[in-house]
Every structure is written in structure tokens, then in C-alpha cells.
mmCIF file as Biopython writes it, N, C-alpha, C and O atoms, coordinates in Angstrom:
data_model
#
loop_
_atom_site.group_PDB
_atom_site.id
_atom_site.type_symbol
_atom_site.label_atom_id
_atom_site.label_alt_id
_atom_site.label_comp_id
_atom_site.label_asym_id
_atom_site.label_entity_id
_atom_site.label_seq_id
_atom_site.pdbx_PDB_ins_code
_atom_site.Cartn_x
_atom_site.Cartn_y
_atom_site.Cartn_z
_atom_site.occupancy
_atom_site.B_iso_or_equiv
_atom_site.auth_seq_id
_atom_site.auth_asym_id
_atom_site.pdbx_PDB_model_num
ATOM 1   N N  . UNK A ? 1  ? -12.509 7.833  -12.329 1.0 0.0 1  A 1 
ATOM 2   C CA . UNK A ? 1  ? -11.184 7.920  -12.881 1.0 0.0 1  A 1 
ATOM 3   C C  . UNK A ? 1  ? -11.261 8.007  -14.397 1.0 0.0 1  A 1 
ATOM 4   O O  . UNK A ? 1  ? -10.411 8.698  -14.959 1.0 0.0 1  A 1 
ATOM 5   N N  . UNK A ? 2  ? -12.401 7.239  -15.292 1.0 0.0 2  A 1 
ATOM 6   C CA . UNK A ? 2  ? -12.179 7.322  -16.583 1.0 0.0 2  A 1 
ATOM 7   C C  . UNK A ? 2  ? -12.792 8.836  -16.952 1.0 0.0 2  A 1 
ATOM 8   O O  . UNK A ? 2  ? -11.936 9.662  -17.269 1.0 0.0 2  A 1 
ATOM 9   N N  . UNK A ? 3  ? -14.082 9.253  -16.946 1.0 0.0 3  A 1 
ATOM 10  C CA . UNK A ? 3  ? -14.590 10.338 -16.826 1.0 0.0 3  A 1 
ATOM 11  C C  . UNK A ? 3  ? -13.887 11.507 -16.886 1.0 0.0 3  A 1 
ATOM 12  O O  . UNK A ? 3  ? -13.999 12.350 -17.776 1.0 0.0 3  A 1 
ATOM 13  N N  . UNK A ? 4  ? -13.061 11.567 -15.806 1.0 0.0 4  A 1 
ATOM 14  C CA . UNK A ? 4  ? -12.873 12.908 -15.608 1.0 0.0 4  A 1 
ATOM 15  C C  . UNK A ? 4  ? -11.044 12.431 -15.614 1.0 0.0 4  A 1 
ATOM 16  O O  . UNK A ? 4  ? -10.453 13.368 -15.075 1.0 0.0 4  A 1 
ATOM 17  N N  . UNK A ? 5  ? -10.192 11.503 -15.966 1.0 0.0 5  A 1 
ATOM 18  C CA . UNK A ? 5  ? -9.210  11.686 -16.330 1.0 0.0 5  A 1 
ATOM 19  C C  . UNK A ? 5  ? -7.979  11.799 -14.950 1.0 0.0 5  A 1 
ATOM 20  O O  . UNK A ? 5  ? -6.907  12.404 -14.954 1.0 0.0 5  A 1 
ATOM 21  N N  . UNK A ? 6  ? -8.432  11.210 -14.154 1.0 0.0 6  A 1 
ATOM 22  C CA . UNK A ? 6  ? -7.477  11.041 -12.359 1.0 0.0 6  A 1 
ATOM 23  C C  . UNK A ? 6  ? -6.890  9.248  -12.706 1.0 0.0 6  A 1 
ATOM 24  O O  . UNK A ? 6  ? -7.351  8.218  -13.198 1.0 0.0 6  A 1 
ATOM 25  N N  . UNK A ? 7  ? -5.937  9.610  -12.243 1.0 0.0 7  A 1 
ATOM 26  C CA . UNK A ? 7  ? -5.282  8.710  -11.765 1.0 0.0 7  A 1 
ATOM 27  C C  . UNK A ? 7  ? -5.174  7.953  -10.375 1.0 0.0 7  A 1 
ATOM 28  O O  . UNK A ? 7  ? -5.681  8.575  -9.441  1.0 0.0 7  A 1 
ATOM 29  N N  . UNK A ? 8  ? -4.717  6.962  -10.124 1.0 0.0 8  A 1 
ATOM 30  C CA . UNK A ? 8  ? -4.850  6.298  -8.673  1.0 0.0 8  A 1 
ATOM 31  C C  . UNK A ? 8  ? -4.481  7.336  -7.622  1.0 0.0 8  A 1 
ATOM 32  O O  . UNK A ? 8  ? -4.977  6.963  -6.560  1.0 0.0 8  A 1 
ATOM 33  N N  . UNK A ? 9  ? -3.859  8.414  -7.477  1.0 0.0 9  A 1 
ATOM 34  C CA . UNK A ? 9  ? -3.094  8.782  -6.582  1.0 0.0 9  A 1 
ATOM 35  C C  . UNK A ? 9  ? -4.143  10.368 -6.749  1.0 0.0 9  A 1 
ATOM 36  O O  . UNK A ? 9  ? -4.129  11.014 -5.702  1.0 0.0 9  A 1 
ATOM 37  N N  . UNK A ? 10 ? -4.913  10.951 -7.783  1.0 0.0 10 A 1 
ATOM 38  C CA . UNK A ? 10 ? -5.964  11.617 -7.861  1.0 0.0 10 A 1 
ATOM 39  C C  . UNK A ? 10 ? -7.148  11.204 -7.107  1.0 0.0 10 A 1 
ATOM 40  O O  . UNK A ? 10 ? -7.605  11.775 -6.117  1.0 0.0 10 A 1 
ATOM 41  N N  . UNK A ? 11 ? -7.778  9.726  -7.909  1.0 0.0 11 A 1 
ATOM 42  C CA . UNK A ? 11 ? -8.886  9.499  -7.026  1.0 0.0 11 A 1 
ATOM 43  C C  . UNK A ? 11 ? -8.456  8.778  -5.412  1.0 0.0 11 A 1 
ATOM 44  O O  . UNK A ? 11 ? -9.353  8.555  -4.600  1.0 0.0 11 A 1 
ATOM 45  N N  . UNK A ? 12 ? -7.405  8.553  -5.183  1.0 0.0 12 A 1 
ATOM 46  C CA . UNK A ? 12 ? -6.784  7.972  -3.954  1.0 0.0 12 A 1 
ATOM 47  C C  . UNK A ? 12 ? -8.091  9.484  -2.783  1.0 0.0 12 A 1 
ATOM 48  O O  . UNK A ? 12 ? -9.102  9.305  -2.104  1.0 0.0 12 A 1 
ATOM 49  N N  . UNK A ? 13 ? -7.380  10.617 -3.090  1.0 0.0 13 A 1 
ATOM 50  C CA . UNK A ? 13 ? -7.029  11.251 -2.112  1.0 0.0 13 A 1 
ATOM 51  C C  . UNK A ? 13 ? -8.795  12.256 -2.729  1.0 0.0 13 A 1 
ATOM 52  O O  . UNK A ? 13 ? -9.027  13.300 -2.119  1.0 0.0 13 A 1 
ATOM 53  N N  . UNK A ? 14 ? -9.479  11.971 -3.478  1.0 0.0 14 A 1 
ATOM 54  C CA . UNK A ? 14 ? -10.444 12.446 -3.243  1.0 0.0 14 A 1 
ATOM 55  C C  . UNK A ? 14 ? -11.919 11.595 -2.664  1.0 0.0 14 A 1 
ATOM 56  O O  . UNK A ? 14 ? -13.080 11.911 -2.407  1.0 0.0 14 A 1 
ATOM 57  N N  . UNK A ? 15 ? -11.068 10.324 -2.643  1.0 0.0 15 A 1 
ATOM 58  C CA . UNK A ? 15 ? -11.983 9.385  -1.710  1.0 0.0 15 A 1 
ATOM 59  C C  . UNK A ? 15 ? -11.493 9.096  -0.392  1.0 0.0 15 A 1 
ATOM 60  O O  . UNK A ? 15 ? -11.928 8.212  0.346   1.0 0.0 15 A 1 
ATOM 61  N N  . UNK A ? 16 ? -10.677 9.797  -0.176  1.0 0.0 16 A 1 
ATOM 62  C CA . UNK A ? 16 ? -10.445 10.273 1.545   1.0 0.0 16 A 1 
ATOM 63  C C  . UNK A ? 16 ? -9.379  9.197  1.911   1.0 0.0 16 A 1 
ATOM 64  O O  . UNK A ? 16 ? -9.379  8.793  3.074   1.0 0.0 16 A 1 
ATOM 65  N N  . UNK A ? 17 ? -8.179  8.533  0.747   1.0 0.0 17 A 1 
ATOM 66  C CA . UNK A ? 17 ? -7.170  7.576  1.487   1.0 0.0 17 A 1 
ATOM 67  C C  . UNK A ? 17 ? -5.995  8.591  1.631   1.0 0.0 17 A 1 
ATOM 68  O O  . UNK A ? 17 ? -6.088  9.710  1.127   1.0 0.0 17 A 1 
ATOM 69  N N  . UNK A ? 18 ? -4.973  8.225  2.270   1.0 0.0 18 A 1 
ATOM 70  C CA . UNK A ? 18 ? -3.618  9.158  2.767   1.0 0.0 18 A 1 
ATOM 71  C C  . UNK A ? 18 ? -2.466  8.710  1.937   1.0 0.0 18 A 1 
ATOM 72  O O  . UNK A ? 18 ? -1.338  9.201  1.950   1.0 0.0 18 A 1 
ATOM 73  N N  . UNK A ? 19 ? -3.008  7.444  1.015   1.0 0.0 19 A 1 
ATOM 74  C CA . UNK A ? 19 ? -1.372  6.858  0.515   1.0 0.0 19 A 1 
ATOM 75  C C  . UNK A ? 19 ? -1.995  6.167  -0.880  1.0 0.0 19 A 1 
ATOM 76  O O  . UNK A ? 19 ? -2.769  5.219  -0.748  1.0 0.0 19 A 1 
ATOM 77  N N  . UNK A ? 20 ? -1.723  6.545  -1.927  1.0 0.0 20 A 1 
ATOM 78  C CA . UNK A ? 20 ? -2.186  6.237  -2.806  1.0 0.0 20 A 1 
ATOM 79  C C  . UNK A ? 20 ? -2.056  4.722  -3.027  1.0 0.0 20 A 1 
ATOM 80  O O  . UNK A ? 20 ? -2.704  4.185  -3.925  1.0 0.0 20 A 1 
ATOM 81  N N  . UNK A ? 21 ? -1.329  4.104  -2.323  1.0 0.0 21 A 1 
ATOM 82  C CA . UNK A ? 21 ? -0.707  2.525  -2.788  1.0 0.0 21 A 1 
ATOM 83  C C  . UNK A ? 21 ? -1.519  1.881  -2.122  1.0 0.0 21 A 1 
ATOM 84  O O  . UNK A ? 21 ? -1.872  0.760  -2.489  1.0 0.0 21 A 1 
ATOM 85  N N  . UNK A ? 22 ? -1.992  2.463  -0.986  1.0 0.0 22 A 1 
ATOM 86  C CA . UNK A ? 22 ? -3.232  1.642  -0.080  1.0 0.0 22 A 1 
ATOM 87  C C  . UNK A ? 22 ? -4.732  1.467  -0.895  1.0 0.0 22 A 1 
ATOM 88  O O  . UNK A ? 22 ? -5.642  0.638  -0.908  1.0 0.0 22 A 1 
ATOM 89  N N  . UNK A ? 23 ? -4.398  2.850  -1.607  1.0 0.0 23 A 1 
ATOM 90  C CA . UNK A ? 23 ? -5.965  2.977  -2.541  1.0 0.0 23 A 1 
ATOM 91  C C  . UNK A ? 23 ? -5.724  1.265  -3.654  1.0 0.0 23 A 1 
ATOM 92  O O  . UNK A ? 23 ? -6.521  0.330  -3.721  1.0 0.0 23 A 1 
ATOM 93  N N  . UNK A ? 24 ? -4.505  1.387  -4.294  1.0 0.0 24 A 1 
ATOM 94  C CA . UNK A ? 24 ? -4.287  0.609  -5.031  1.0 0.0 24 A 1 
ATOM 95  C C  . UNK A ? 24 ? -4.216  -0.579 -4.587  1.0 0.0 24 A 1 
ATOM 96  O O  . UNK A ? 24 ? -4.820  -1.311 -5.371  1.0 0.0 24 A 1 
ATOM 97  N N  . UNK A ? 25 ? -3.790  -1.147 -3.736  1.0 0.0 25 A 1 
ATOM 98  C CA . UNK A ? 25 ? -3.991  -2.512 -2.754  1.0 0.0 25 A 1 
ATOM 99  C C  . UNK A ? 25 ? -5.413  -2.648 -2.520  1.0 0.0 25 A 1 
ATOM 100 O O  . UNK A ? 25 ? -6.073  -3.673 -2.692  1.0 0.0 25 A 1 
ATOM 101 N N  . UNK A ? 26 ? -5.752  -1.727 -2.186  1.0 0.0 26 A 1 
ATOM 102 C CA . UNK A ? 26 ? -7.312  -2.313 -2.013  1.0 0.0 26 A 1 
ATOM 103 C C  . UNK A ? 26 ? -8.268  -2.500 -3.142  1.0 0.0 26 A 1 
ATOM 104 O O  . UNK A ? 26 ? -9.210  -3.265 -2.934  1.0 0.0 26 A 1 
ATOM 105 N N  . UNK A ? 27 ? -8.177  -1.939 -4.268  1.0 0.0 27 A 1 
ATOM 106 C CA . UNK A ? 27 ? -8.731  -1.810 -5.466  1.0 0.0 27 A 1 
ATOM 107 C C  . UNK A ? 27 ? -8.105  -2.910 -6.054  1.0 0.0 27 A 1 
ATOM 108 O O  . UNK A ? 27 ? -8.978  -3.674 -6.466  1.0 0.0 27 A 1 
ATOM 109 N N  . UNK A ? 28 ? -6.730  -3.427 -6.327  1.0 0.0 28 A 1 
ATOM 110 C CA . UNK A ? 28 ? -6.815  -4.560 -6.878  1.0 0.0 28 A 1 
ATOM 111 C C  . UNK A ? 28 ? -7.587  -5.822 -6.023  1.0 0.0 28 A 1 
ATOM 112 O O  . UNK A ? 28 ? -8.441  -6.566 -6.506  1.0 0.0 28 A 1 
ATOM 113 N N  . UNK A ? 29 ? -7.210  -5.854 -5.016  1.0 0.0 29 A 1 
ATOM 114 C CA . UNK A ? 29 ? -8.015  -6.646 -3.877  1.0 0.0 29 A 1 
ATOM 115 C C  . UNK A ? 29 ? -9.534  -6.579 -4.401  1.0 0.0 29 A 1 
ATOM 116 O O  . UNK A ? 29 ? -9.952  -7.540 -5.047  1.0 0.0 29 A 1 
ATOM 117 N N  . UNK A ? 30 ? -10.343 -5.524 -4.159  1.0 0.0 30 A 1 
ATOM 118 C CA . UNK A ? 30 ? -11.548 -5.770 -4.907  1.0 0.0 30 A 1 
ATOM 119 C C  . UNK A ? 30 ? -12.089 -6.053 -6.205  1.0 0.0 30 A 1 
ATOM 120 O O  . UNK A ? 30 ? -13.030 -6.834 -6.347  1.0 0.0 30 A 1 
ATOM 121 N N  . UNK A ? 31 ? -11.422 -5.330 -7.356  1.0 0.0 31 A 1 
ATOM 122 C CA . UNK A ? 31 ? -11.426 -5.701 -8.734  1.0 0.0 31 A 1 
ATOM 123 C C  . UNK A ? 31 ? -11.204 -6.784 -9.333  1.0 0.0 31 A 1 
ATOM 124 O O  . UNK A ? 31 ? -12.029 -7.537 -9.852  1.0 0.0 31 A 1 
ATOM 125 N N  . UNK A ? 32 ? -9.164  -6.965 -9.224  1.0 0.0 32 A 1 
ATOM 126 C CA . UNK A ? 32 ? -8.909  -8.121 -9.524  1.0 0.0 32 A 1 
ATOM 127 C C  . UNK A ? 32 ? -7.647  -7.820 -10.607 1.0 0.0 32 A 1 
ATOM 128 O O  . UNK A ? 32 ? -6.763  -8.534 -11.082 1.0 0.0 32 A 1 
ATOM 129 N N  . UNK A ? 33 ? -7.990  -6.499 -10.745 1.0 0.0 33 A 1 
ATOM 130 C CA . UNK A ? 33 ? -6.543  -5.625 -11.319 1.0 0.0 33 A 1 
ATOM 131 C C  . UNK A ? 33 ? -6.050  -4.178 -10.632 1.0 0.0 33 A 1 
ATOM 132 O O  . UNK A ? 33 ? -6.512  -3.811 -9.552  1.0 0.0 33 A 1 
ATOM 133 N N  . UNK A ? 34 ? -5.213  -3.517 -11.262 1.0 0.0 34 A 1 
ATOM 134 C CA . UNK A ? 34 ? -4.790  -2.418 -10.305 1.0 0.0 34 A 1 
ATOM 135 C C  . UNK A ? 34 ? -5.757  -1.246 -11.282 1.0 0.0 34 A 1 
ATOM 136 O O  . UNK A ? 34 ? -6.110  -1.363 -12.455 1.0 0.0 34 A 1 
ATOM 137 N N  . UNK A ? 35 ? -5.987  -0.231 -10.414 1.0 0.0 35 A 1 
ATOM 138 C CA . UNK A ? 35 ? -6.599  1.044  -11.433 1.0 0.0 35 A 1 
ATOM 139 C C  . UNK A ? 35 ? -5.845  1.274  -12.405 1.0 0.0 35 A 1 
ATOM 140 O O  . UNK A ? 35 ? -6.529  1.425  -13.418 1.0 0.0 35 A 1 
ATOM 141 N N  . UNK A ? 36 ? -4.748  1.377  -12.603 1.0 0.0 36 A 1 
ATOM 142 C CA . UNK A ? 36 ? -4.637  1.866  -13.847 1.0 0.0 36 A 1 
ATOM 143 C C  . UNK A ? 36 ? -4.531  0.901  -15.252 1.0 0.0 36 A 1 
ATOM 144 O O  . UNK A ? 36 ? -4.526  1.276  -16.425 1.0 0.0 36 A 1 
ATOM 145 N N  . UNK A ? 37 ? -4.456  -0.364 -14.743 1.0 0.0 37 A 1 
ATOM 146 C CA . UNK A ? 37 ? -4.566  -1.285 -15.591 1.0 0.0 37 A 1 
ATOM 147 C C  . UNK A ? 37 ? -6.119  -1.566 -16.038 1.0 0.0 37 A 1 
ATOM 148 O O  . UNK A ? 37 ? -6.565  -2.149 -17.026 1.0 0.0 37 A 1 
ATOM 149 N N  . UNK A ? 38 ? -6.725  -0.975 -15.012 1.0 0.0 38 A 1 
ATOM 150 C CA . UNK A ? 38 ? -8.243  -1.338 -15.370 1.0 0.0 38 A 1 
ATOM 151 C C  . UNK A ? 38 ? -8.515  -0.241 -16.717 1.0 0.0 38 A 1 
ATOM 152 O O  . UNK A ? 38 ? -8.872  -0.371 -17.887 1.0 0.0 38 A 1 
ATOM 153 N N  . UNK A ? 39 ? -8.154  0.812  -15.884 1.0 0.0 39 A 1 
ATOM 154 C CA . UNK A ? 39 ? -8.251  2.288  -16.762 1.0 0.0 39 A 1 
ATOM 155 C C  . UNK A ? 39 ? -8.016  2.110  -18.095 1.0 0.0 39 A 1 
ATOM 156 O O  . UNK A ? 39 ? -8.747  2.503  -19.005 1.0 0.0 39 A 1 
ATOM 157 N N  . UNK A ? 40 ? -6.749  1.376  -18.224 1.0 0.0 40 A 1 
ATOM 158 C CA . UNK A ? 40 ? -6.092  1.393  -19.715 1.0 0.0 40 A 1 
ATOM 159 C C  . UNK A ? 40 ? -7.140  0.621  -21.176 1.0 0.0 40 A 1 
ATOM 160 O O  . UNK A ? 40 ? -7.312  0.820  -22.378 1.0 0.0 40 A 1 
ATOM 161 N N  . UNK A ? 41 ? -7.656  -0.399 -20.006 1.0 0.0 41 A 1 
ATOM 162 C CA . UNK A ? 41 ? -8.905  -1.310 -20.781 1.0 0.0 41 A 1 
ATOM 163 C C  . UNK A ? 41 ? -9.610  -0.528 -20.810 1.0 0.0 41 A 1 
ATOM 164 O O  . UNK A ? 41 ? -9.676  -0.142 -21.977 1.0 0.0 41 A 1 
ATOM 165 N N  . UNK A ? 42 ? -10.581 0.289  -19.881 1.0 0.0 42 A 1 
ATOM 166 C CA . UNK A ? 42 ? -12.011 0.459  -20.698 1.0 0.0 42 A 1 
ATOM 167 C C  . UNK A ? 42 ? -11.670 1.624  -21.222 1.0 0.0 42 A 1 
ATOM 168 O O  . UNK A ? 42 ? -12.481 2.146  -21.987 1.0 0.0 42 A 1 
ATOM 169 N N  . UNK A ? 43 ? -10.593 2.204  -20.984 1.0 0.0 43 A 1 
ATOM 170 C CA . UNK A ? 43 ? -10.143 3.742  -21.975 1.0 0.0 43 A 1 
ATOM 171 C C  . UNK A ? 43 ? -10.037 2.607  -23.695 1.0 0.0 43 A 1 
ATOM 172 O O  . UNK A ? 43 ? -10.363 3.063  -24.791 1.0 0.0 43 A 1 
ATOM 173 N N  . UNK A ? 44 ? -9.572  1.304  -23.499 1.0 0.0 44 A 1 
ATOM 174 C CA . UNK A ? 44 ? -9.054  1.077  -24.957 1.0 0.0 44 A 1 
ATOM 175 C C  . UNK A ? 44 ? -10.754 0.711  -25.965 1.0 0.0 44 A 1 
ATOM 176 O O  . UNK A ? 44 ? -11.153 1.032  -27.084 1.0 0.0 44 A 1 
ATOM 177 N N  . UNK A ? 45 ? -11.282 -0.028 -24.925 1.0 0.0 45 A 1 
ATOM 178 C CA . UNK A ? 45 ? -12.879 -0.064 -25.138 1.0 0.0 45 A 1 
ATOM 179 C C  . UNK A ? 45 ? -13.311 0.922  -25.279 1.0 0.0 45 A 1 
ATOM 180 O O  . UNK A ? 45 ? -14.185 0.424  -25.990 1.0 0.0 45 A 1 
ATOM 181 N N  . UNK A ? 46 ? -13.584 2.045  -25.284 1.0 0.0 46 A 1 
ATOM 182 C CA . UNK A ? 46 ? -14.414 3.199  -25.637 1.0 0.0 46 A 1 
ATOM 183 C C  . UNK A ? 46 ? -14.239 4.112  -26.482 1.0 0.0 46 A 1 
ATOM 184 O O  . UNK A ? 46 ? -14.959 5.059  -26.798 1.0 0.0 46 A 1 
ATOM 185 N N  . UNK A ? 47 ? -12.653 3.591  -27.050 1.0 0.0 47 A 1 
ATOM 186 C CA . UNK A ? 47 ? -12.026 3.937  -28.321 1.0 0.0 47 A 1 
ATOM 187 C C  . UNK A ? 47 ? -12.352 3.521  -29.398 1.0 0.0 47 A 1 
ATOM 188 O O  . UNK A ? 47 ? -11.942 4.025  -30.444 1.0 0.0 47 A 1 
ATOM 189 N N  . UNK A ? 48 ? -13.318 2.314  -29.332 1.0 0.0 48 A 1 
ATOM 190 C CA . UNK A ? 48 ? -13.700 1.921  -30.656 1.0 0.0 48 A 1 
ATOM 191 C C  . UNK A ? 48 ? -14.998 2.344  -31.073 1.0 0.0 48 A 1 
ATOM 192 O O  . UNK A ? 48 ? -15.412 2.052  -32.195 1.0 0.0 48 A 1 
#
């Protein structure tokens, strides 16, 4: 997602889920935040 610039509902459906919110339920579930909140951090980290 940071790389190449997708969003939850981009990489949702190129890792084979049908509903982007499921991608996101499960990703905060594993992480501990939602993708795009993660995104926003290490996009703000790699800005410096």
C-alpha cells in the first residue's frame, strides 16, 4: 500500500477479499490500527 500508493479498498481486492471493510477489520485486528491510519504514519515517517 505505501509503495505503490493503494488504498484499503485497492489492496483489499488485489489480495483476493470481496469487501474492502472485511480487509479493514481484519487488518486492524492484526496490526492494531486500520490501513489507512497505519499508511498516514509511515507515509509521515519517510517524509523526513
Amino acid at each position: 500500500m505505501l509503495s505503490e500508493q493503494l488504498d484499503a479498498a485497492g489492496a483489499a481486492n488485489r489480495v483476493g477479499y470481496e469487501s474492502p471493510s472485511q480487509f479493514s477489520r481484519e487488518y486492524r485486528r492484526y496490526y492494531g490500527a486500520p490501513p489507512k491510519q497505519d499508511i498516514q504514519m509511515l507515509r509521515s515517517r519517510t517524509e523526513l
